[in-house]
C-alpha positions in Angstrom: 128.1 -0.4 113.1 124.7 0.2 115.1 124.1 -3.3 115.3 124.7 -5.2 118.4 123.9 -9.1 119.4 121.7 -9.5 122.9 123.2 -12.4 124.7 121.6 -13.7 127.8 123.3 -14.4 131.1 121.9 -16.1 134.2 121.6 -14.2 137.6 122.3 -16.5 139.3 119.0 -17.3 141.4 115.4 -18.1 141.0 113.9 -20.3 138.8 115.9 -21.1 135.9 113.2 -21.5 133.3 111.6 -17.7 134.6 112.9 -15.2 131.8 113.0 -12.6 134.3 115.7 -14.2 136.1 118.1 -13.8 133.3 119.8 -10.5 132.4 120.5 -9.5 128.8 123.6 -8.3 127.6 124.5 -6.2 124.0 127.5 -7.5 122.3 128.6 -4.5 119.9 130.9 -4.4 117.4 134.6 -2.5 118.2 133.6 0.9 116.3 130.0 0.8 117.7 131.7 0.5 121.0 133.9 3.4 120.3 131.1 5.7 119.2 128.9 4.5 122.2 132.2 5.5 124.7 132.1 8.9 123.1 128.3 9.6 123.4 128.7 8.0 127.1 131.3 10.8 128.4 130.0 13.4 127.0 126.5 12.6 128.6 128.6 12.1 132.0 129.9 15.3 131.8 126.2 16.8 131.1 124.3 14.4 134.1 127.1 15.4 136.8 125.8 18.9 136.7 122.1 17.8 138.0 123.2 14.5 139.8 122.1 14.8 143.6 124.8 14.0 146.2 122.9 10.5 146.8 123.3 9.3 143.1 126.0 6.2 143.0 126.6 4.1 140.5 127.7 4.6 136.8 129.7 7.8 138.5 133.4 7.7 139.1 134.6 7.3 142.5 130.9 6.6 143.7 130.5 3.0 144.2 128.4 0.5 145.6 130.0 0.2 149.1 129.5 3.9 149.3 125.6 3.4 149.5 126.4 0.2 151.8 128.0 2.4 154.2 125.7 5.3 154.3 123.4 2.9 155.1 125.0 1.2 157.8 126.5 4.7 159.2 122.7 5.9 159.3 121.9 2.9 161.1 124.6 3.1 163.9 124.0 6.7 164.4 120.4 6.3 165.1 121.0 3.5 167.0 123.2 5.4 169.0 120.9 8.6 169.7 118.0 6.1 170.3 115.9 7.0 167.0 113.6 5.5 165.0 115.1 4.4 161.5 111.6 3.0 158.7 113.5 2.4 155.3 111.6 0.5 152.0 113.6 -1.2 149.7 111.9 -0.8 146.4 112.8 -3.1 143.4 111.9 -1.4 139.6 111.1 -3.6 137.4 113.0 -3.5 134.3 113.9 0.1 134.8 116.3 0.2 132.0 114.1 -1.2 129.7 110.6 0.8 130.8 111.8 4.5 131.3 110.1 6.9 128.6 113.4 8.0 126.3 111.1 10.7 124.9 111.1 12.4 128.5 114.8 12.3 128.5 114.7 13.8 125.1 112.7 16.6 126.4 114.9 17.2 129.3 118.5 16.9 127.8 118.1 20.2 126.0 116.7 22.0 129.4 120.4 20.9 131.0 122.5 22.0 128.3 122.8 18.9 125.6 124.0 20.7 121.8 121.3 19.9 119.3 123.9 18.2 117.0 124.9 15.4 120.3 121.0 15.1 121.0 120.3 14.1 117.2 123.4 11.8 117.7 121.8 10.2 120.5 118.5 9.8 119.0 119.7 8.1 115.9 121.0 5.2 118.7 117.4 5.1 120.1 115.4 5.6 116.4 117.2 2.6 115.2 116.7 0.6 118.5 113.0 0.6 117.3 113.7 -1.3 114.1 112.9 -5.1 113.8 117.2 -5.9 114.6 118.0 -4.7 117.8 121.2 -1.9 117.9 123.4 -0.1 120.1 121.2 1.7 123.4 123.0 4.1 125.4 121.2 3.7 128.4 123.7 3.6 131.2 123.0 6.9 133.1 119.1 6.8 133.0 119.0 5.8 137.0 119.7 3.6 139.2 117.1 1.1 139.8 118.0 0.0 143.5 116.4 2.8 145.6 115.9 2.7 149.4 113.8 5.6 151.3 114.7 6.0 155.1 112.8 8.6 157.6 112.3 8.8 161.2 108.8 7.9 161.2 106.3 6.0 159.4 103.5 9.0 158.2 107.4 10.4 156.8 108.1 7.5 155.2 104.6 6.8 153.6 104.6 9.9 152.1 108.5 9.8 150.8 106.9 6.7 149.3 104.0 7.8 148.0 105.5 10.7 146.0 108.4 8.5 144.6 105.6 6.3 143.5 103.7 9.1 141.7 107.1 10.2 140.4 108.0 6.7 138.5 104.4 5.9 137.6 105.0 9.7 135.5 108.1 8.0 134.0 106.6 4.7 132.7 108.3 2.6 136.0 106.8 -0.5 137.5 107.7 -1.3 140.8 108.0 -5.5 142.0 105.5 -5.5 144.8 106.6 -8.6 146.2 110.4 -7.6 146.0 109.7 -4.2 147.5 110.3 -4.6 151.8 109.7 -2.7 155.0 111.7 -2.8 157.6 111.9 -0.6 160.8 115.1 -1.0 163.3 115.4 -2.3 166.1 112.4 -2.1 168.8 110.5 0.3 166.4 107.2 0.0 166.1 106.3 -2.0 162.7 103.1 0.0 161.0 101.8 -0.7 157.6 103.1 0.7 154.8 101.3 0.4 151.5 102.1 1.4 148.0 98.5 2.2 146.4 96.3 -0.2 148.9 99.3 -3.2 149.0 101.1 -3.9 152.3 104.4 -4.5 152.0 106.1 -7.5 153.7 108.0 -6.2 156.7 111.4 -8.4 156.9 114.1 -7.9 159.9 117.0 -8.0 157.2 117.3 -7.7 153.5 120.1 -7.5 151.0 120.7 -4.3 149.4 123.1 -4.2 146.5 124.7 -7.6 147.3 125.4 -6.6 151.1 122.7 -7.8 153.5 121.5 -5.4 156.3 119.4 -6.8 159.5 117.1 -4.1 161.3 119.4 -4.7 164.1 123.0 -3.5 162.4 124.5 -7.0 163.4 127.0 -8.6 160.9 126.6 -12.3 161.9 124.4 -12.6 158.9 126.0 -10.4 156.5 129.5 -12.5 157.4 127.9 -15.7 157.5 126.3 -15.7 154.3 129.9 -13.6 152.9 131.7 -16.7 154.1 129.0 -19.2 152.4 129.7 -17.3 148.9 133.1 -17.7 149.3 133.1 -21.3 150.2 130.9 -21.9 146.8 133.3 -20.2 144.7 135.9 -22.0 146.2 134.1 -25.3 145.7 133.3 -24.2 141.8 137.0 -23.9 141.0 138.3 -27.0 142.9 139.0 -29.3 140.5 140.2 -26.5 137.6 142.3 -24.6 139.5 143.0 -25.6 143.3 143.7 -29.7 142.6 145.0 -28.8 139.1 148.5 -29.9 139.3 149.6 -28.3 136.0 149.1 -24.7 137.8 151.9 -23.2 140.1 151.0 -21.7 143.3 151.5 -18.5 142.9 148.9 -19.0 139.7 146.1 -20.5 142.3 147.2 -17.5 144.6 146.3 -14.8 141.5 142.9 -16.7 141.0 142.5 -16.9 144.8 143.1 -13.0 145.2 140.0 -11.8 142.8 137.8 -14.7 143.2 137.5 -16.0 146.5 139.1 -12.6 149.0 137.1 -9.8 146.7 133.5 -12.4 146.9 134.3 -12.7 151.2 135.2 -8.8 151.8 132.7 -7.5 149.5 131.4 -4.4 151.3 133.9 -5.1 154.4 134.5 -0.8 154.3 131.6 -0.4 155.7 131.8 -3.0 158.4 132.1 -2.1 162.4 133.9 -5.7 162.9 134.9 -7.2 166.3 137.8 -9.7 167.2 135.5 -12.4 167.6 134.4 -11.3 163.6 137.6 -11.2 162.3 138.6 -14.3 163.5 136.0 -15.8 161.4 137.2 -14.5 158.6 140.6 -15.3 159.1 140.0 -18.8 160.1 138.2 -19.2 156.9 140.8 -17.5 155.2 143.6 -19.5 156.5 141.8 -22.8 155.3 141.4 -22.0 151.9 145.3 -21.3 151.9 146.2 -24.6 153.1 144.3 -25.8 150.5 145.7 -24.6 147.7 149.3 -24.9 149.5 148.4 -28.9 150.1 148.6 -28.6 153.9 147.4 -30.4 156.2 146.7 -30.4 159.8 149.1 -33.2 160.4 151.8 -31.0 158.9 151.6 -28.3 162.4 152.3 -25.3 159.8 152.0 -22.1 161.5 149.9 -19.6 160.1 152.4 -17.1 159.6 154.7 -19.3 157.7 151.3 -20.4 155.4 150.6 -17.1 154.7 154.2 -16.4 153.6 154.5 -19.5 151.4 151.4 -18.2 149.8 152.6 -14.3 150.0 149.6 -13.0 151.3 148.7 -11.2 154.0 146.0 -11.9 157.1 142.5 -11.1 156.3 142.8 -8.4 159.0 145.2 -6.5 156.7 143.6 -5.9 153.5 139.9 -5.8 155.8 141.3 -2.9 157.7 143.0 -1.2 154.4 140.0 -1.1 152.7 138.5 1.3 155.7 141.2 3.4 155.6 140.7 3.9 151.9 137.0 5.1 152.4 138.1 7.6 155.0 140.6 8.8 153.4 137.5 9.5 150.3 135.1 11.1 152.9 137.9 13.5 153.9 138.0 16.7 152.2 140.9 17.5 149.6 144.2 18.5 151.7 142.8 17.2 154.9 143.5 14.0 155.5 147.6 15.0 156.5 146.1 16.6 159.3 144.2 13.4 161.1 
């Protein structure tokens, strides 16, 4: 029931023959999947109590984008008041795999885990040790995409140099050469080391899939949202888009969740001009026509496209998606009265 088959998927860049650029993946069994649902809420329920307010990922209604935009909103507001913003993206290597279980087991009691569910969970990680690899609940260890900000470098270097302390404690390696410095606009750029190694100071880098420049523009972000897109779209030309066998309002369901969700990825926490938008929408409107077999001979309108299609603008679901995360960073019962 325990047992569990490790399948390994491709991330999708780097070098193909590197095993560190492929990502491993249990394959369990239904009832060892029930059991490991089981364990998995009732740790939830036990990590939400010491979770700090920064913590997203694995945790209901605490997403990606929400890190994406705090990080852009911390940005723009010290930008605005004319402050200097130093963040370090650090990369842990194999975090997952690395962290000392026997630490966890010696905290779990201190937060309030029964002995009988702490046993439970030990069996899991006991038979993970035999020679046949079995079901890990690992999930809520951490999250292994960390970036420090502060005001000013001495801060920053020793924000960094206590977090490094911290996960050295824990059995954590940190990727030197995938952990970057960058300081915003006309900051000044000092070193910053992590035990004698300067890190690479880049002008933008991409943080969980959304890529950030140290001068808050989107151009690049967009650019390279649009370039996504246009591969996904390319991948499923001759499958779904030129596949004759498929109605139109089947290309538009595939169209939806693999082309819109891959260009508007992280859009809530965009600060997007007309100019912007009308990138997007122009892109937008060229993969409808398309899959509609338009062409520009035909002098379709756009609004008659995108009501053969039955699909709005990009501005529309762009703008939707904002309103959404307001309506999240509003406290309960007062969003009726904005």
């Amino acid at each position: 029931m325990r047992d569990s088959i490790i399948s390994t998927l491709y991330k999708n860049k780097g070098d193909r023959i590197d095993g560190n650029n492929y990502r491993g993946i249990s394959l369990l069994c239904i009832a060892g999947k029930l059991f490991a649902r089981v364990a998995l809420y009732r740790l939830q329920k036990i990590a939400e109590r010491v979770y700090p307010e920064s913590q997203c990922g694995f945790r209901s209604n605490r997403s990606t984008v929400d890190m994406i935009l705090s990080l852009r909103q911390l940005q723009e507001r010290c930008k605005e008041q004319q402050q200097p913003l130093y963040i370090v993206f650090i990369d842990l290597t194999k975090a997952l795999d690395l962290f000392s279980r026997d630490g966890i087991f010696k905290i779990l009691p201190l937060l309030g885990c029964p002995p009988k569910f702490l046993n439970f969970i030990k069996s899991f990680e006991d038979a993970s040790r035999e020679p046949r690899t079995k079901v890990a609940i690992r999930d809520l260890l951490l999250a292994d995409d960390v970036a420090l900000v502060a005001h000013s470098a001495e801060k920053l270097q020793l924000l960094l140099n206590q977090f490094s302390d911290a996960w050295q404690a824990s059995r954590l390696t940190s990727s030197l050469k995938k952990t970057k410095f960058m300081s915003q606009d006309n900051a000044a750029t000092p070193a910053v080391t992590i035990k004698d190694y300067i890190l690479e100071a880049v002008t933008q880098f991409t943080y969980l899939g959304s890529t950030t420049s140290n001068n808050n523009c989107l151009q690049v972000e967009i650019r390279k949202r649009i370039g996504k897109a246009a591969t996904n779209m390319a991948k499923l030309s001759s499958r779904v888009w030129e596949n004759k066998k498929l109605t139109t309002q089947t290309k538009v369901a595939v169209y939806r969740p693999c082309i819109v969700s891959t260009l508007l990825f992280g859009s809530e926490s965009w600060t997007t001009y007309a100019s912007k938008e009308k990138r997007l929408n122009i892109f937008h409107m060229r993969c409808l026509r398309r899959i509609l077999s338009i062409s520009w001979t035909d002098k379709v309108s756009n609004n008659k496209e995108l009501a053969r299609a039955n699909i709005p603008s990009m501005f529309h679901p762009d703008k939707t998606a904002q309103i959404e995360v307001a309506r999240s960073c509003v406290p309960d019962g007062g969003w009726a009265n904005h």
